[in-house]
Structure formats: C-alpha cells, structure tokens
N, C-alpha and C positions, 0 to 999 in steps of 0.2 A: 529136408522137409520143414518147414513153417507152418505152423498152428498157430491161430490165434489163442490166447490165452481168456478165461474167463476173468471178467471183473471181479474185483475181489473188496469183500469188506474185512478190516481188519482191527482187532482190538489196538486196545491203548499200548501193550507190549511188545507190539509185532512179534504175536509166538502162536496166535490166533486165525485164522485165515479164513472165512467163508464164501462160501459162492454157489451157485446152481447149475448142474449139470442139464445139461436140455438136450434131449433126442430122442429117440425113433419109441422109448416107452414113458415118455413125459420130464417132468421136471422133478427134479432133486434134488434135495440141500446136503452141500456137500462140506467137512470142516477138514482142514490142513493144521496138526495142532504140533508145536514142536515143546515138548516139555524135557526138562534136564533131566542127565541119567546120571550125570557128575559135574561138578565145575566147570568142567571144557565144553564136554560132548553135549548134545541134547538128539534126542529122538524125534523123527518126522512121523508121524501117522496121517494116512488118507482115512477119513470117516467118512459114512455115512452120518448125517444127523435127520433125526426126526423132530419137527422144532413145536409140534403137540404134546410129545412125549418128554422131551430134550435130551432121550438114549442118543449113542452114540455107538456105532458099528463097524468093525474094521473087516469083518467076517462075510458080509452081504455082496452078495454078486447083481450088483446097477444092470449089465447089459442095455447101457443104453445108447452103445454106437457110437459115442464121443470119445474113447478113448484119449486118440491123441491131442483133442482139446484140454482135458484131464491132466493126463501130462505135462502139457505146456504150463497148464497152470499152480503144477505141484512148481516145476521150473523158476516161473516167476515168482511164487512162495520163498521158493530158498533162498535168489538172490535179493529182493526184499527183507529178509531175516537176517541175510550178512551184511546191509547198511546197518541196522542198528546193534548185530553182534558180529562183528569182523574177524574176531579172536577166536570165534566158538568154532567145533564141528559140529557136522550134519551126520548123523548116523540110522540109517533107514533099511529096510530088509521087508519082502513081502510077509504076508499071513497063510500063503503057504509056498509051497517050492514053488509051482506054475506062477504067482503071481510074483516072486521075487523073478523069476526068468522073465516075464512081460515085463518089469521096472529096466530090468541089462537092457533086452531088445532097444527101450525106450533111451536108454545111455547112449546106447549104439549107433542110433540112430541121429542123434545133436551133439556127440562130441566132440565133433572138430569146431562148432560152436561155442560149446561149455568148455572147453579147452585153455576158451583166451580169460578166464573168468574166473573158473574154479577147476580147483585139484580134486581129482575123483583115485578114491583107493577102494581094492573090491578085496572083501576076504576070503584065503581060501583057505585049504588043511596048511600052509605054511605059514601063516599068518599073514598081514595087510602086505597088500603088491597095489601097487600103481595097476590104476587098471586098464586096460586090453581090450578091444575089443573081438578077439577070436578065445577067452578064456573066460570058462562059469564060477561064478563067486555065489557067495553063501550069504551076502550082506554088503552093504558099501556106503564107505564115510567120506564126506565132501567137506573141503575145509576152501575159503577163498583165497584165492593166488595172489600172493606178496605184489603180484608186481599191477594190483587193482586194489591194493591198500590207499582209501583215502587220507 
C-alpha cells in the first residue's frame, strides 16, 4: 500500500517536522519532533500541536481518517532525519499499548519497503530482536542500513 505523504515543513535541524493532517473532522496541525535520549538514540513523537496555544499533545485522539496518510508521513520524517543524522537511532513506542499496536500494523504493513532502507528492531521481554512481522513488541528502534550509507 502507497500513501502519499503530507508536505512537510521542517526546522533548520531537521529534528522538527510539521504538517496538517486533513480529513473527515477538519484540518490539524500535526508536529513529528525527534529530540535525543542520549548520544546515539533520539525519540520520535507524533503531536498534536495547537499553534494558538503552542501545547503540544501526544495523548489526543485526531480520528480524522487519515491514518495512513499519518503514517507515510511519520515515514518520510524518519528517512529525512537519517540524511542529516545517519549515525543516530530512531527509537519510538506508542502512548498507549493500542497505539504502539497500530504503529507494528503500520511497520507491517511497508516493510518489505522499509527493508531496503532501514533496519527495524522491536523490543520484547528478551530484549532488541530484529523485527518480525507475526511477533508484538513493546517499542522499536530504527537505525539506517549500512548498505544506504551516503
């Protein structure tokens, strides 16, 4: 399945990412922020952002029918993020169990895509496994594949 991805504006550090989700309950400002958790790793968050307020929301349920546009465009996020840090990981996990299961589905679903691109590891009670598509993880780190090193 191909989804187009939303347009995206991005800060000067590409670690920033905005865009507007648009469907069936209107338009939405949506931020993609990846900020470090240590040297290597850095964390992906999907927000909501309210750009009167300038909160930001990982907790608010959008329901606006675009999912896998959403997704395409966290996608496009990441590999965007590993042109200008190629060295780092990606380490992401929903905000609750159902929404880390709808991120797998969404792995599941383009990995034979994301494959040729990036390495996807999913964690479980054993620690980091290369990840599976018939096995549930608790979280998962995406690092880019040596052999797409510019």
């Amino acid at each position: 399945m191909n989804y187009k991805p939303y347009t995206l504006n991005i800060n000067k550090d590409n670690t920033r990412f905005q865009f507007q989700s648009i469907g069936k309950r209107g338009v939405f400002e949506k931020i993609i922020q990846f900020r470090p958790l240590s040297d290597a790793i850095y964390n992906l968050a999907l927000l909501d952002y309210n750009p009167v307020t300038h909160q930001e929301n990982d907790l608010s349920i959008t329901d606006n029918g675009d999912m896998p546009e959403v997704l395409a465009t966290v996608m496009k996020a990441i590999k965007l993020f590993f042109i200008y840090y190629p060295d780092k990981a990606v380490y992401f996990k929903g905000s609750s169990k159902s929404r880390t299961r709808l991120y797998q589905i969404s792995i599941n679903k383009t990995y034979l895509d994301l494959e040729k691109d990036l390495i996807i590891y999913g964690s479980t009670s054993n620690g980091w496994v290369p990840f599976e598509p018939n096995l549930s993880f608790d979280s998962f780190l995406i690092v880019k594949s040596v052999n797409n090193l510019d």
